[in-house]
N, C-alpha and C positions, 0 to 999 in steps of 0.2 A: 573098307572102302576109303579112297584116298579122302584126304582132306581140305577139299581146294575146289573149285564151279566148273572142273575137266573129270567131276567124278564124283562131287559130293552129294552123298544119298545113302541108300541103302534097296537092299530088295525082300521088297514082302515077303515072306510066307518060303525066301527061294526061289521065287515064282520073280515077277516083273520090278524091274529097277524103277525106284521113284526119288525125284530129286529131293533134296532137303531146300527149301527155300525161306526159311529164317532168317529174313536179314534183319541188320540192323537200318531203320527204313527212313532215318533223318534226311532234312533236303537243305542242300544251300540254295538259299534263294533272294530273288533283286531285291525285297522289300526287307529282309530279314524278318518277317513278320514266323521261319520256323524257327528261332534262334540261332540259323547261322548266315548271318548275312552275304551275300555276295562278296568278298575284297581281292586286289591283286595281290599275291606274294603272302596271303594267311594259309592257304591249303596246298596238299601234298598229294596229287596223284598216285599211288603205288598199285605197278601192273607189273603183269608177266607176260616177257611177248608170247610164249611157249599157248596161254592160255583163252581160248579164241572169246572167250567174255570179260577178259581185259581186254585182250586186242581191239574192240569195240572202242574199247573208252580213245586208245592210242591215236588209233584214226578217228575219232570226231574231234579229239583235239587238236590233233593238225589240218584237217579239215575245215576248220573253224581260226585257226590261226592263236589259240589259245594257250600258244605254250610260254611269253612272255609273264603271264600273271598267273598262270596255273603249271607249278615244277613237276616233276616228273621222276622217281623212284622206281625200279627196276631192280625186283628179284630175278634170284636164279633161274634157272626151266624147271628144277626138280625140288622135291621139298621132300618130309618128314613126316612121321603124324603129328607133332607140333602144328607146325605151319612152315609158309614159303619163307625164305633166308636170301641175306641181301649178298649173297656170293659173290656177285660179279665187281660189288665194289671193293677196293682199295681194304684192307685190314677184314672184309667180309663184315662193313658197316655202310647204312644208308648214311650220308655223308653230309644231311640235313638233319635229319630223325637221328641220328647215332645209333639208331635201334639192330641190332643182329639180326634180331626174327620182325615180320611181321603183325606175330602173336602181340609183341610188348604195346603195342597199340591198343589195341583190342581193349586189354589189360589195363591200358591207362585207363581207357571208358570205363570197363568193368573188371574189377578186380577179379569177380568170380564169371566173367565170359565161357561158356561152356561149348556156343555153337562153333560151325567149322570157321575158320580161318580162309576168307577170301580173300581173292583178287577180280576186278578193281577195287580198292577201295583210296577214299579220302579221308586224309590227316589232319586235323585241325595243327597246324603245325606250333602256335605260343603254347599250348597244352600238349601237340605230343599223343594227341588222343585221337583214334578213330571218329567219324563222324559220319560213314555211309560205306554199306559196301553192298548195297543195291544196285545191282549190276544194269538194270534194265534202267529204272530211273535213271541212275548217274550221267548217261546219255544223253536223256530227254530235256532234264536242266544244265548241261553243260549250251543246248541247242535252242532252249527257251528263257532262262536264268541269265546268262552269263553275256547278252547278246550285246551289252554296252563295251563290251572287250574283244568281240568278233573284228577280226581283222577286214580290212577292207575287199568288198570281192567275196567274201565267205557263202558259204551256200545256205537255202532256209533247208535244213535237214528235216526238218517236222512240220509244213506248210499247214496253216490254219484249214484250210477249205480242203484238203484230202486226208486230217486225223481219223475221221470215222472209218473210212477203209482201211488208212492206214492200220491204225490198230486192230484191224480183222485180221488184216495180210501179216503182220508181224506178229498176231500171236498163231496163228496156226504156222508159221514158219519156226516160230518156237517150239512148239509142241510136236509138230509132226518130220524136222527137219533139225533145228539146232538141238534138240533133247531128244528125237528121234534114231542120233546114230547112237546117244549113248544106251537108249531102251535094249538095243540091238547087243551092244557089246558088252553089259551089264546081266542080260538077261539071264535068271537061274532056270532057267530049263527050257527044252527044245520048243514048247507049245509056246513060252511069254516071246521067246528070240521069233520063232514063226510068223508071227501077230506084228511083232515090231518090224522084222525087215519088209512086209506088207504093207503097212503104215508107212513106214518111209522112203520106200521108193515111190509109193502112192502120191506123196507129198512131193517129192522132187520131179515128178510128171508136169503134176499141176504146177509149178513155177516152172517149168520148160513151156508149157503150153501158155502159159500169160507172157512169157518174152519171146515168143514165135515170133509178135508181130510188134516187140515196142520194146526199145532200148534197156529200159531201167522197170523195176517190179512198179515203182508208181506213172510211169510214163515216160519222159522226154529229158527229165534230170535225176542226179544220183538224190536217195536221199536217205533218213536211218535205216529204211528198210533194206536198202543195197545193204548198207553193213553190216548189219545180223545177219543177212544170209552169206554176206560174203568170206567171212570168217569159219563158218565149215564149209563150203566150200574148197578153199585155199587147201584146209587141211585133210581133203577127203583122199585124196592118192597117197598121199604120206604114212595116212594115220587111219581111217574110218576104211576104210577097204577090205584089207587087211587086217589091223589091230581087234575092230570091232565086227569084222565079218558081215559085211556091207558092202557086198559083194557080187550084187546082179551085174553092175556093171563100173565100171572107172568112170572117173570125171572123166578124161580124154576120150572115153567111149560115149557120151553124150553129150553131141554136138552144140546143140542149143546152150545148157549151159557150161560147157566148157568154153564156148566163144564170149559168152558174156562173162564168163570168171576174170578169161583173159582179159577183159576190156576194163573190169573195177581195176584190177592187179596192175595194170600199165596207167592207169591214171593214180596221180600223185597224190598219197596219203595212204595210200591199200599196198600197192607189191612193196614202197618203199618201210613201210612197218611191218612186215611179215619175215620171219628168222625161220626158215624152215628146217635148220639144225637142231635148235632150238622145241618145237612144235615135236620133231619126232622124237628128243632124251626127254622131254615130259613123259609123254604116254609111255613108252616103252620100259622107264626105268621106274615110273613113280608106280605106274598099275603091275604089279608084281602077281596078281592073283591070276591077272589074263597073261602076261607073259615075264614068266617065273625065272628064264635065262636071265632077262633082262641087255638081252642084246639089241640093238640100233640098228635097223636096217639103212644099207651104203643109199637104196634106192629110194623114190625115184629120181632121173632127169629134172631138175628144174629149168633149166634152159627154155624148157616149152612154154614155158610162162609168156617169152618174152616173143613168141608168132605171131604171126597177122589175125586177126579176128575179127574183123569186117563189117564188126557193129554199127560202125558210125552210116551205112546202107541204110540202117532202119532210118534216121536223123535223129534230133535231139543232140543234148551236148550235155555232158557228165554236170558243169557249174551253171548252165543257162546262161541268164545275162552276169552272170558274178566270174570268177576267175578262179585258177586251179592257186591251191600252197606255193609260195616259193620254194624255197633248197630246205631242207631236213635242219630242224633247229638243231646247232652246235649241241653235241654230246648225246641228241635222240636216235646216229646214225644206225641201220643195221649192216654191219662189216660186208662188204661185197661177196667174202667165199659164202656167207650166212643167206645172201638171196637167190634172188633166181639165177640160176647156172653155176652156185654156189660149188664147191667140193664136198666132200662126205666130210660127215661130222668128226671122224678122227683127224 
């Protein structure tokens, strides 16, 4: 089973895929009271856009405006059983870190680190050592931690007076939706796959049926819960369809949330972080066990990303009274063929 948060797990018995969730669960935080204090310019973001639980961290950082004081490190789409490698840069070194893999981090923490190799994680970068690759967290304090660095205009992605729902609605969209497609494409045998694609199309009902009538999953603006769901989403005609056989029906065949995919995707921090080139040689090349060619499919159309979708009817406004990101921080761009109406990955 691969080795990375697009697959790390195992399946019981043959029977049903269960994630590995072992992380390492350190927090940077305002007061430093966990030992690592909030600072500009000490920690090193390392994501994969390919990998839709880094993509998370990508978009709340530019969301938030945070990419002056928190840099940003970018593996390849594809990795190894080691771990994910900084392919994309120059000599195939992170260009901060100098590190090849992003195991050697890991490594700096713990010499003898056994678990999987994630992404997102954070670098304390004077040491060179891992410091979190709690993918879920790592969100939550970028959006409650870090807020003395929040750009002007930034959105409250985690509002104090809607957490208790919030975190209802984000974890059953975890469970039954973001970890839902991989039960499906993971699954060792016909009965556990059965169960799952029931489950999660179950789940993708029910967040159609909560945005029938109201813009965004908490109401009237975007907020963390948009982004975990928006992330497989993005990836589900590409990748979850097909790859994982999750396959009652396409994004584009479910009105409801295809118009609201459309609507995160076209606002600024979502379609402009999403490499959908990228997204499809992860899964296709790295999961070898579901598909053994290892061939990239050309399809689908991204183009369709960028149609009308007529959200703004319900009202609300994606920032409220705050304002969308400006332009893609210098060196975060994704290449124009790599987005929407991009060309095939060859």
């Amino acid at each position: 089973m691969s080795d990375d948060n697009s697959g790390s797990g195992y399946v019981a018995d043959g029977q049903e895929y269960q994630r590995d969730s072992k992380y390492i669960s350190d927090r940077i935080t305002a007061d430093g009271s966990s030992g690592w204090p909030v600072e500009p310019d000490r920690y090193r973001l390392i994501a994969a856009r390919a990998c839709p639980w880094a993509n998370r961290s990508i978009i709340v950082r530019r969301l938030l405006g945070l990419e002056p004081v928190l840099s940003m490190g970018l593996t390849g789409p594809t990795h190894d059983e080691r771990s994910w490698t900084f392919d994309l840069d120059p000599g195939g070194r992170d260009p901060v870190l100098g590190y090849e893999r992003l195991q050697e981090a890991f490594f700096a923490r713990d010499p003898s680190y056994s678990r999987g190799i994630t992404v997102p994680a954070i670098v304390d970068v004077p040491t060179k050592a891992v410091v979190t690759n709690d993918f879920a967290q790592i969100t939550l304090d970028l959006s409650t931690e870090w807020t003395a660095y929040h750009r002007d205009g930034a959105p409250d992605l985690y509002p104090e007076k809607l957490r208790d729902e919030m975190d209802e609605v984000m974890q059953r969209v975890y469970t039954e939706i973001n970890n839902g497609v991989y039960r499906c494409g993971f699954a060792g045998s016909q009965r556990a796959y059965d169960k799952s694609y029931e489950r999660l199309f179950a789940g993708l009902d029910w967040v159609s049926s909560r945005l029938e009538a109201q813009r965004f999953l908490m109401g009237e603006t975007i907020t963390e819960a948009d982004v975990r769901l928006f992330t497989t989403l993005a990836r589900f005609d590409a990748v979850y369809h097909g790859h994982f056989k999750c396959n009652r029906q396409k994004l584009t065949e479910m009105p409801v949330l295809w118009a609201y995919a459309r609507d995160l995707f076209q606002t600024p921090g979502f379609g402009d972080t999403t490499d959908f080139p990228q997204i499809k040689e992860h899964y296709y090349v790295v999961h070898k066990d579901i598909n053994p060619t290892q061939i990239i499919p050309d399809g689908p159309d991204t183009s369709v990303w960028l149609t009308p979708h007529g959200r703004a009817d319900l009202g609300g406004s994606p920032f409220g009274d705050g304002t969308p990101p400006g332009p893609v921080f210098p060196g975060d761009e994704v290449t124009a063929d790599h987005g929407a109406g991009g060309v095939p990955h060859r």
